[in-house]
C-alpha positions as CSV (number, residue, x, y, z in Angstrom):
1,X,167.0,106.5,48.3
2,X,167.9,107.6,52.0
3,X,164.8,110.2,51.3
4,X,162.6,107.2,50.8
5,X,164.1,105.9,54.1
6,X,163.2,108.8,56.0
7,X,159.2,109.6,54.9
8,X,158.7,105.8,54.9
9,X,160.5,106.1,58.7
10,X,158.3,109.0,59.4
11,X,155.1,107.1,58.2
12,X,156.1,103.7,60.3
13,X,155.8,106.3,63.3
14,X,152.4,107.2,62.8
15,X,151.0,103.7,61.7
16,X,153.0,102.5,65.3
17,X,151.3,105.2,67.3
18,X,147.7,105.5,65.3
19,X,148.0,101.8,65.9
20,X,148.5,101.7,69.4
21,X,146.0,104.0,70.1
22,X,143.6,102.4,68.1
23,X,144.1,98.3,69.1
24,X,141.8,96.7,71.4
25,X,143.9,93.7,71.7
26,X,147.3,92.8,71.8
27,X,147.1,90.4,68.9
28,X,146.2,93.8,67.2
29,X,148.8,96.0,68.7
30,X,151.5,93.4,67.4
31,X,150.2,93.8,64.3
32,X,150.3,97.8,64.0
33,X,154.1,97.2,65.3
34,X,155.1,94.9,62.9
35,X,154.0,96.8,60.0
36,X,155.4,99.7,61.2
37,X,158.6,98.1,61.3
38,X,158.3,96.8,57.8
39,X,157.5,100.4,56.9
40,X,161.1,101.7,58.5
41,X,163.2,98.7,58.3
42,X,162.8,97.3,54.5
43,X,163.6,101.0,53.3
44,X,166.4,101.0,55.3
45,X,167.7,97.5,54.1
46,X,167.4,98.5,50.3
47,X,169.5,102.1,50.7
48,X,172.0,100.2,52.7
49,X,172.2,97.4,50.1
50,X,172.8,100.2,47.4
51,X,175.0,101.6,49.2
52,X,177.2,98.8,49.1
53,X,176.8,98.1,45.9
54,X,177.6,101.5,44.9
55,X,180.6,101.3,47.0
56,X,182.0,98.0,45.6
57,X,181.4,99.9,42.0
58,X,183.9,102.4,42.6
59,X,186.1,99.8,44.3
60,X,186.3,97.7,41.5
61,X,186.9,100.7,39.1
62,X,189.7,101.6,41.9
63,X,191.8,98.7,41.4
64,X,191.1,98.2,37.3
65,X,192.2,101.4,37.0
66,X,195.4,100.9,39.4
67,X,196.0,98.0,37.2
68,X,195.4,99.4,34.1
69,X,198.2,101.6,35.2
70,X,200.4,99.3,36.2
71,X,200.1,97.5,32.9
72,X,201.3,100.8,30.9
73,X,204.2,101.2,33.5
């Protein structure tokens, strides 16, 4: 997923600056910038979200396998 993050990063770079050089307007320069944000922040929010999750996962397995063992004891 962090792969994703990265092209669609790299892409959000070049929409920013093709924008810029292309806008005649600042209504249109705000635009180019906030799609170019979309394109390298909601990337970024997904891979950090399943990161967590997947860190939670093995937390959870952590402690039912501490208790599991515990329970054997």
């Amino acid at each position: 997923m962090w792969t994703v993050t990265i092209i669609s990063s790299g892409i959000g770079v070049l929409l920013f600056f093709t924008g810029m050089a292309g806008a005649k307007s600042a209504v249109q320069e705000a635009a180019s910038a906030a799609q170019a944000m979309a394109f390298a922040v909601i990337p970024y929010i997904m891979s950090r979200a399943l990161e967590a999750r997947a860190a939670e996962t093995l937390r959870n397995r952590a402690i039912s396998g501490s208790q599991n063992a515990a329970e054997k004891d």
